[in-house]
C-alpha positions as CSV (number, residue, x, y, z in Angstrom):
1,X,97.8,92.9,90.7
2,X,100.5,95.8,90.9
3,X,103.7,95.1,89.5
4,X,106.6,96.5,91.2
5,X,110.0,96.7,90.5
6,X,111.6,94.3,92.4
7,X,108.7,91.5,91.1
8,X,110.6,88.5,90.8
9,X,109.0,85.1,88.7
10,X,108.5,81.7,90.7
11,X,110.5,80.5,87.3
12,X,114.0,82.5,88.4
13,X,116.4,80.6,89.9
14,X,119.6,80.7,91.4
15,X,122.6,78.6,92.3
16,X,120.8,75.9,93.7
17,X,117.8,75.7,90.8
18,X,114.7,75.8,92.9
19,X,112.2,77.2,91.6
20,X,110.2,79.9,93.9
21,X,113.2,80.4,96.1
22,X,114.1,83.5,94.6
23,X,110.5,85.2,94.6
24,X,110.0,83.8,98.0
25,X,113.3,85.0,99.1
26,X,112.2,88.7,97.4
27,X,108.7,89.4,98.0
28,X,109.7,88.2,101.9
29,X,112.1,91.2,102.2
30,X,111.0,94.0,99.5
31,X,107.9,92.8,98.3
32,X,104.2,93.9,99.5
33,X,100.8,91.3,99.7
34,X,99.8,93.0,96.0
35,X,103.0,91.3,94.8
36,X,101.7,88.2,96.2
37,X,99.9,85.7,93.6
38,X,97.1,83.8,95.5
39,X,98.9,80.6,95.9
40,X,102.5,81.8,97.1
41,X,102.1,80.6,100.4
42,X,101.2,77.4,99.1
43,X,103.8,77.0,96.8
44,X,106.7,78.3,99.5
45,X,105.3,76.1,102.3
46,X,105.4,73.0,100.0
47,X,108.9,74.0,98.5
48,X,110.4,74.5,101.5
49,X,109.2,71.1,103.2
50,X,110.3,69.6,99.9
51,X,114.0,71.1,100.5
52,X,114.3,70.6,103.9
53,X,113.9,73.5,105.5
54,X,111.3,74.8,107.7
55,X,108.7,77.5,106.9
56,X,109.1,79.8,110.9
57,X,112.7,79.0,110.8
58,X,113.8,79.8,107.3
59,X,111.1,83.2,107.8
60,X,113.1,84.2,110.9
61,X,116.4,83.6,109.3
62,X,115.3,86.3,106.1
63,X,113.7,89.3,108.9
64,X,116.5,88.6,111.0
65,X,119.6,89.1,108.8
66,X,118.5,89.9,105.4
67,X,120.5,88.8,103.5
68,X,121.4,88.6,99.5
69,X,119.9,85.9,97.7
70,X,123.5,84.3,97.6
71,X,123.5,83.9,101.5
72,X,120.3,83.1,101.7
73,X,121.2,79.8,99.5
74,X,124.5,79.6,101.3
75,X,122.6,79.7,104.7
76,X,120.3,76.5,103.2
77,X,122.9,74.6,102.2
78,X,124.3,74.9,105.6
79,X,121.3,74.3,106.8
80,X,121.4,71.2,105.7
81,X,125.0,70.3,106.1
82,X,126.4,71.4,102.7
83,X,123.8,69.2,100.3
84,X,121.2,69.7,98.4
85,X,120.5,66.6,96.2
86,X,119.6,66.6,92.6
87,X,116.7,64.5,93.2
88,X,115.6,66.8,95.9
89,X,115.7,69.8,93.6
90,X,113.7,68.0,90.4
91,X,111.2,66.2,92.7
92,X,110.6,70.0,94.2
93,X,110.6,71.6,90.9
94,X,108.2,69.4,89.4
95,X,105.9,69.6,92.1
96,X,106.1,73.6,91.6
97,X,105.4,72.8,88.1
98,X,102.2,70.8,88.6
99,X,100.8,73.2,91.2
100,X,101.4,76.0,89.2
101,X,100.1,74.4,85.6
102,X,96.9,72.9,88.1
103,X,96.6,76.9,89.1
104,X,96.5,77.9,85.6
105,X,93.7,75.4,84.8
106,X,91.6,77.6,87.2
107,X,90.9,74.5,89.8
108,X,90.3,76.0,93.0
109,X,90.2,75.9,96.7
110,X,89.7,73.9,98.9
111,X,91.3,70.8,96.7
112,X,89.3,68.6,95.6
113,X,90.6,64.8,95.0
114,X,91.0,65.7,91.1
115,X,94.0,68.2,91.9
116,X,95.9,65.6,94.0
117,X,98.3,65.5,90.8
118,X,98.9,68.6,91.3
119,X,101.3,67.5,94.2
120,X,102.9,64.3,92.8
């Protein structure tokens, strides 16, 4: 895999503390598929539904208006009328956690019932 500039970890986190937001948030508007790790789409699709926020939507919103990474969490806190619970965040986090730890174990896909932990 290239590294580029602009190459942003799933573990960097803004204002809100979700992890993946900010590399899905960056390799969605300057980042290229060789940025991409295999299971990205996996772990945005699942962290999004886990916030609240929906995968076509939230996509349209970034091509639409690019916008800083600060908007972008302003424009999902609006999104979901100005909250963003605690619970929600360390329930999503740990699931990005145990995806990626179940990633790093080399289990593949398709899963298999021994990764369903991996989504707890």
């Amino acid at each position: 895999m290239k590294t580029t500039e602009t190459e942003i970890s799933t573990s960097e986190i803004g204002e809100l503390g979700v992890l993946h937001l900010k590399r899905f948030w960056n390799s969605t508007l300057h980042g290229t598929n060789e940025d991409k790790l295999p299971q990205d789409v996996n772990l945005t699709r699942m962290m999004l539904d886990d916030i609240g926020v929906g995968f076509n939507e939230t996509n349209q919103f970034l091509y639409e208006n690019r916008p800083s990474f600060n908007a972008f969490e302003s424009w999902i806190k609006e999104h979901l009328n100005g909250t963003l619970s605690q619970e929600i965040i360390d329930k999503t986090n740990m699931r990005i956690s145990n995806f990626l730890e179940c990633s790093e174990n080399k289990q593949s896909y398709p899963l298999s019932a021994t990764m369903k932990n991996c989504f707890l």
